[in-house]
C-alpha positions in Angstrom: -8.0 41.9 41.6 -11.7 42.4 41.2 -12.6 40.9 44.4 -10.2 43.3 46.1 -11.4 45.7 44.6 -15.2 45.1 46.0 -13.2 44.2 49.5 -11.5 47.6 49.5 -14.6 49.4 48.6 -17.0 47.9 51.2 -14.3 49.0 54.0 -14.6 52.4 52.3 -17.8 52.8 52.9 -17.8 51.2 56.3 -15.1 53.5 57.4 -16.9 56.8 55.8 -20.6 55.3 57.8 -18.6 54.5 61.0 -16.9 57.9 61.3 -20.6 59.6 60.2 -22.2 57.6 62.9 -20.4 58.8 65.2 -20.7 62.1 64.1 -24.4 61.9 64.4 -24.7 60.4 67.9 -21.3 62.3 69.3 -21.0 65.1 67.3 -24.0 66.3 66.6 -25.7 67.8 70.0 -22.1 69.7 70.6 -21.6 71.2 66.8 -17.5 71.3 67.0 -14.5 70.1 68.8 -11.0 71.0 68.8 -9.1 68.2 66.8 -5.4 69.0 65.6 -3.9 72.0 66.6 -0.6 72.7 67.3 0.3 75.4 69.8 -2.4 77.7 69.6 -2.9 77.3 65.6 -6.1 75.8 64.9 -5.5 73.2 61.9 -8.6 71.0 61.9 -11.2 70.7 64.0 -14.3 68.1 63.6 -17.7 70.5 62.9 -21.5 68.5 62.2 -22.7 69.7 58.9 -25.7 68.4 57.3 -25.2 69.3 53.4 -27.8 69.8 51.2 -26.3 69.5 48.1 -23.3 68.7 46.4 -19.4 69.7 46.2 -19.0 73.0 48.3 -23.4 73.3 49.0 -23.8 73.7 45.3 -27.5 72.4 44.4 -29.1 72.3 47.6 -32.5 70.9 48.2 -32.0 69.1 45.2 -31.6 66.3 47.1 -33.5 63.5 44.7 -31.7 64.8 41.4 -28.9 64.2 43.3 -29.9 60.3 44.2 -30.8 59.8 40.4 -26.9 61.5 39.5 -25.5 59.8 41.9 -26.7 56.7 41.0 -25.9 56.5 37.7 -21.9 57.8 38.0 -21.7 54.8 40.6 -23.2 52.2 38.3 -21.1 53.7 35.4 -18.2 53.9 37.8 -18.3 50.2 38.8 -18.8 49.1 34.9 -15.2 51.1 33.9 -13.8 49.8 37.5 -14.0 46.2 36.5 -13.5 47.2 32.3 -10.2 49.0 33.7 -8.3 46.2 35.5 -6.7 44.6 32.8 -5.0 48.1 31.4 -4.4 50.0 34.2 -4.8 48.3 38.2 -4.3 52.2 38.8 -6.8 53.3 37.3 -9.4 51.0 39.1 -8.4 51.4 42.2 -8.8 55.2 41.4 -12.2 54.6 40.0 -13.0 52.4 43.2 -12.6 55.5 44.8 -14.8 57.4 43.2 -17.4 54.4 43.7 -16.7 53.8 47.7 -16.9 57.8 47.9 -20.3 57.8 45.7 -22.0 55.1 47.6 -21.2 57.0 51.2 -22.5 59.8 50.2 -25.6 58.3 48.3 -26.6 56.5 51.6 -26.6 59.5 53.8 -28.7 61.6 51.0 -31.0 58.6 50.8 -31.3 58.2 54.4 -31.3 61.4 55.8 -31.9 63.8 52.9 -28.3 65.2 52.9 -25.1 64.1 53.8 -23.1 64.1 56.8 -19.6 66.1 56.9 -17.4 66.9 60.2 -13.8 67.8 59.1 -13.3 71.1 59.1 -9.4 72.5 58.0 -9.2 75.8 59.9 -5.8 77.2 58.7 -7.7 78.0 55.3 -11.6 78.8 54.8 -12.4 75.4 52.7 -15.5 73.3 52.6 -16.5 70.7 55.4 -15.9 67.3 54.4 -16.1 63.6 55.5 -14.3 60.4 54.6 -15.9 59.4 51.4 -15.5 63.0 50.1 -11.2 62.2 50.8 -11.9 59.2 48.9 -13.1 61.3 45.8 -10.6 64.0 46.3 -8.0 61.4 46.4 -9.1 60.0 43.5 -9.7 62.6 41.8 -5.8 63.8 42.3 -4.1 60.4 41.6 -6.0 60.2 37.9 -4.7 63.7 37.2 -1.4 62.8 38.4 -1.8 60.1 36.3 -3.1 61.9 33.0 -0.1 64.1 33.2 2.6 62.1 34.4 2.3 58.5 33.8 0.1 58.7 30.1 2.5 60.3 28.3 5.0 58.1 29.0 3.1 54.6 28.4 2.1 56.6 25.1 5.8 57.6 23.9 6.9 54.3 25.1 4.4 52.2 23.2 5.1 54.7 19.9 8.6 53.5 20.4 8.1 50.1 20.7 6.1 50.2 17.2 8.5 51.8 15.6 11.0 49.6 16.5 8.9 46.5 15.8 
């Protein structure tokens, strides 16, 4: 499991640098494109951003705070990755999420001195994003799922079973 884990994450990240690459070299000098729509009804279109700071602009310019952050949640994240496999393969692969997401986003800040975003959803005023931004997102919604659904019950089943043992 933990080598899948480390597999899974690299293509993460590859994915997420692939699709900012191309962003930069493609993207960039044009500023948007059309992407999905359907009829007239603008639902996505791809948009070069180059944010600052973190979720939704907050903390711009604080771009080396942000490294130091950053860099600690990932090394903390990939501690309770590899601590969570043996209760809960969810869970990890959840928390590899956060850690594939983490690292994408550290490398542009480090490289460029912000990160790279391009999707744009049109149909409601939301932030621009990128692929390792899904990743958190994603992984963000599956531990609340999770929490709220899928706790409880290991919780009242395992109260069950030691009351019946």
């Amino acid at each position: 499991m933990s080598i899948l884990l480390v597999v899974l994450t690299l293509l993460l990240i590859g994915a997420d640098q692939l699709v900012k690459y191309w962003a930069v070299t493609q993207l960039k000098p044009v500023g948007s494109i059309d992407f999905i729509h359907i009829g007239s009804t603008e639902l996505v279109d791809l948009t070069y951003l180059e944010n600052t700071g973190a979720i939704f602009g907050s903390m711009s310019g604080q771009r080396w705070f942000l490294v130091g952050f950053t860099s600690l949640v990932i090394v903390a994240g990939i501690v309770a990755m590899f601590l969570s496999i043996k209760r809960s393969k969810f869970m990890s692969v959840c928390i590899m999420l956060f850690v594939a997401g983490g690292i994408g986003n550290l490398i542009d800040r480090i490289r460029y001195g912000y990160v790279v975003d391009m999707f744009e959803f049109r149909f409601v005023k939301f932030a621009i994003f990128n692929v390792a931004d899904i990743c958190v997102t994603c992984a963000f919604a599956a531990v609340l799922i999770y929490m709220i659904f899928i706790e409880p019950k290991k919780e009242k089943s395992s109260r069950k079973e030691k009351e019946n043992a």
